[in-house]
N, C-alpha and C positions, 0 to 999 in steps of 0.2 A: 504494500500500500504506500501511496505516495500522498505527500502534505498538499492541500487545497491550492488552487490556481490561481491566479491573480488579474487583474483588469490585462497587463501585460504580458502576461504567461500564462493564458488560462489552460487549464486542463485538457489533455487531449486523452479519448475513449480510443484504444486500437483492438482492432476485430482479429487481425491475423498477422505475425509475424511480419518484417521486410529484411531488405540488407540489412544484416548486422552493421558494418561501416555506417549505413544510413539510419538504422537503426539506433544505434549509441549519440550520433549527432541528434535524432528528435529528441531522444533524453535529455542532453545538454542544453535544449534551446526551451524546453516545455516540461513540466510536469505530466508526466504519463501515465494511466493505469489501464491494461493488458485485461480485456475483457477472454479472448480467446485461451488462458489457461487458469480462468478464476474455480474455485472450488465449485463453486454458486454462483453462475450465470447469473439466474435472474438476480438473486439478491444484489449482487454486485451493481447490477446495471438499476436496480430499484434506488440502491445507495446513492450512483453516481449521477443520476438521472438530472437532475435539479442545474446540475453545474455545467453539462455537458453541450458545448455550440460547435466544436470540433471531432470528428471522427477520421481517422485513416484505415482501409479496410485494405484488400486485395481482389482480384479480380474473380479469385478462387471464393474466396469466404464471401465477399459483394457484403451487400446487408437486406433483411426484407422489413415489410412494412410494418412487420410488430414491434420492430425493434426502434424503429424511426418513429413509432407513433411513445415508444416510451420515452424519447428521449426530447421533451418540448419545447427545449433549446436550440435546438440542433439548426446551426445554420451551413456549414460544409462539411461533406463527405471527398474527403481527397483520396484517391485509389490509388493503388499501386500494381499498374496493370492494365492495359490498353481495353481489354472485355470488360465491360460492363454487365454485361446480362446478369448476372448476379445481385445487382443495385436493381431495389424496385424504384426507378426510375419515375413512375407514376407518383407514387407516397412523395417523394421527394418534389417532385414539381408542383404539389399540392397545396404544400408548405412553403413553394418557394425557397428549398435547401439547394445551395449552388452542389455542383458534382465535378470534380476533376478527373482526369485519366492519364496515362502516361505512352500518349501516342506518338509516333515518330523515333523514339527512340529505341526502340525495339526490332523496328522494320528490319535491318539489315541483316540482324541475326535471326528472326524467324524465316525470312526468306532463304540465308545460306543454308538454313535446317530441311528447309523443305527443298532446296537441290540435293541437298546430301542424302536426307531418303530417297527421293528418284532415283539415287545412282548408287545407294547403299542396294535395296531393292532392286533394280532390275539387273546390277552385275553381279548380284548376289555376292557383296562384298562382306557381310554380318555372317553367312553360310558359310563362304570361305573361312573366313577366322577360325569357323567350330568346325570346319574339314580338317585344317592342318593341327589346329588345338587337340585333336582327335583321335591325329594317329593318321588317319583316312588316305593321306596324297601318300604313305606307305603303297597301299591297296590299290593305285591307279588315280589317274583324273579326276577331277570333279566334274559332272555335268556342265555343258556351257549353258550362259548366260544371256540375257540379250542387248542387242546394241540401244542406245540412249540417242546416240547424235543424228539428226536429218528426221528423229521421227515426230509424230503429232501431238501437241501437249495443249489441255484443254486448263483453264483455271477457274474457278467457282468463290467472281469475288474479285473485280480489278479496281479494290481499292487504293494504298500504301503501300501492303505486303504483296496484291497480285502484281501489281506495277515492276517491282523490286522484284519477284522471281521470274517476270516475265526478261527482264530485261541482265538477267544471267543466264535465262534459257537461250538466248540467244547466241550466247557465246556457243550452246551445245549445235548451232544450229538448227534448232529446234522449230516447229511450224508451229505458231501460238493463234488460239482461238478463247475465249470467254464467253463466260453467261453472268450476269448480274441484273441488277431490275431496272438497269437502262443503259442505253449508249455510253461509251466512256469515249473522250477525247485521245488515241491511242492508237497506233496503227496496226489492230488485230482483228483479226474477226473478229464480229460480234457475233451474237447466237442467242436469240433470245427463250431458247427452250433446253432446261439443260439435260433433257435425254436425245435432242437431236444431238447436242453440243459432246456427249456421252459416244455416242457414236461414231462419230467423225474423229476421234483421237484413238492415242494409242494409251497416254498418260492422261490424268485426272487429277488435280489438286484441289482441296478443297484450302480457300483462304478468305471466306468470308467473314463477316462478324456471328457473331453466335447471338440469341433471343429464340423470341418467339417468331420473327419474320421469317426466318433461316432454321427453323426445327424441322428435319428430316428434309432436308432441300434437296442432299444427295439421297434420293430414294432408292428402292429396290431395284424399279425402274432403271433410273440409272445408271446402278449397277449393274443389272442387266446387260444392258447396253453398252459399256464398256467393257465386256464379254470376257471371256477365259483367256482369252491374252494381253485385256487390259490390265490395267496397273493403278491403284487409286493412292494418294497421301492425302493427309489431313493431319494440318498442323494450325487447323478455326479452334473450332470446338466439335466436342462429342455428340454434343447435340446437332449438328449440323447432318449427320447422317445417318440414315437407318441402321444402326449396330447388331438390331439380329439379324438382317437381311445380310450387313456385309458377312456376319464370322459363315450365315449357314453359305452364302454362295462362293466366300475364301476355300469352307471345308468342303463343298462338294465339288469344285475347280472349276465354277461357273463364272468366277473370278480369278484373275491368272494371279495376281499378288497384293500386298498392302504396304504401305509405310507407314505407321499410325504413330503420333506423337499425342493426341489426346483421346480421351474416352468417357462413355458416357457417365460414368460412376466413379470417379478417379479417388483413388490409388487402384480401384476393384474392374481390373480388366479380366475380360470376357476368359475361362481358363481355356478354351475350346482355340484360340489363336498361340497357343505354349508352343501348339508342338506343328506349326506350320513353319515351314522351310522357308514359303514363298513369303513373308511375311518379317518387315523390321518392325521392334515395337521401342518407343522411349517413351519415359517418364515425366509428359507435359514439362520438355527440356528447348524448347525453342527460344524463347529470350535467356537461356540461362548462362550467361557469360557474366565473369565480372564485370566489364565494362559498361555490357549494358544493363547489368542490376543497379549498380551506382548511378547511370545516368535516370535509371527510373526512380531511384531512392531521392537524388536530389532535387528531381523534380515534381515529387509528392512536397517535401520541405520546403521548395519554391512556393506554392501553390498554397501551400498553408500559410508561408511566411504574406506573400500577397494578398491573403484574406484577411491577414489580423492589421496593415497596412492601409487598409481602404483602395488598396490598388487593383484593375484588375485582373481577372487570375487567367494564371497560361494557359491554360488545357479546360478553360470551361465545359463539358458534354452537354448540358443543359438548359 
């Protein structure tokens, strides 16, 4: 427990861990008390209710509307973490609670994640490691692989991060097409139906934002349609695709492979994709680099420092 806040330091409510480095810096500038590892939620939050006009959450933990309705102070929610779908969004604009994010800084590293599964994934680069780890290349060859460069890559999502993998695809020579809910100024195809768009490739990345708009976008469908020698990543969210369609058409090889960085149930991935070959899986590890956790960490403490400033704040969402 930490001592009361002040007119110039007031108390800040945090919902889920950040950088440590960024971390110990909020410390130093704010009095802090750590809702996400209290004994007693609610009491905790019953306790601190009164005082609380600052919150810092994560993109993972977000916050919903019972929590923002306890809190009736509450004037900024600063994220740490470009997704929002987790922030009820609506509760907050109700109230008039500003909401920050931590976009842009991220871009580059979830984009290089989502090349490196494509080419983790179709050259079967994560297989190989567990061939030779194995014993295996004793025994003979590995199965080949297939080639990445000259073929069709579809993106789902030419916002920030589509824009950014589209334009490292390039370097693969790669044939780029998209589907999003409107025209982008870009020189791709556009596609505005994503099982035609499913079709027409060889690759599928899913990089959209994750809610309710984008819940099951990459459908079965979809899937489908990007057939037993497509190849799908997704490094949006879990929510973005139909999860039992993908693992049943990954396990019956109605789909050729996956690269998955997120899931619908996180840490609790599907166990039915363990033992698939054709298949890389990480650990919701796309921004995970120091540099770019610091730049999202000091830009949650930007964003805070700007609200208690009267200035206004960098990454508004709302």
């Amino acid at each position: 427990m930490v001592g009361p806040g002040t007119a110039s330091r007031p108390l800040v409510l945090q919902l889920a861990p950040i950088y440590p480095p960024s971390q110990a810096q909020l410390r130093a500038d704010h009095p802090v008390e750590t809702l996400y590892d209290a004994a007693d939620r609610a009491a905790t939050l019953r306790r601190l209710a009164p005082e609380i006009t600052i919150v810092v959450t994560s993109g993972g933990a977000g916050i919903d509307r019972a929590t923002i309705d306890a809190l009736p102070r509450l004037k900024l929610i600063a994220c740490f973490g470009v997704g929002v779908d987790a922030i009820d969004l609506a509760a907050s604009r109700e109230r008039g609670i500003a909401v920050t994010n931590t976009p842009d800084v991220l871009t580059e590293d979830v984009a290089d994640l989502a090349l490196g599964l494509l080419l983790a994934t179709a050259r079967r680069i994560a297989a190989g490691d567990r061939y030779v780890r194995d014993g295996k290349w004793l025994g003979g060859a590995m199965a080949l692989a297939s080639r990445v460069h000259g073929k069709r890559l579809g993106i789902v999502g030419m916002g920030r991060i589509g824009q950014a993998i589209a334009s490292r695809a390039l370097a693969f020579g790669l044939q780029i097409a998209y589907h999003g809910p409107r025209r982008k100024s870009v020189p791709y195809r556009y596609e505005a139906d994503p099982v035609a768009l499913a079709r027409s490739v060889d690759f599928l990345i899913a990089a959209c934002p994750g809610g309710a708009a984008t819940r099951g976008l990459v459908s079965r469908a979809v899937l489908e349609a990007l057939g037993p020698k497509g190849l799908f990543v997704n490094i949006a969210r879990g929510s973005v695709v139909d999860e039992d369609a993908l693992v049943e058409l990954l396990v019956a090889g109605r789909l050729g492979a996956a690269g998955l960085d997120v899931f619908v149930d996180e840490p609790n991935v599907p166990r039915e994709l363990f033992g698939l070959e054709q298949v890389v899986l990480q650990p919701h590890q796309a921004s995970a680099t120091h540099e770019t956790r610091l730049a999202m960490g000091q830009l949650v403490l930007d964003n805070v420092a700007a609200f208690l400033a009267g200035r206004p704040l960098l990454t508004p969402v709302n």
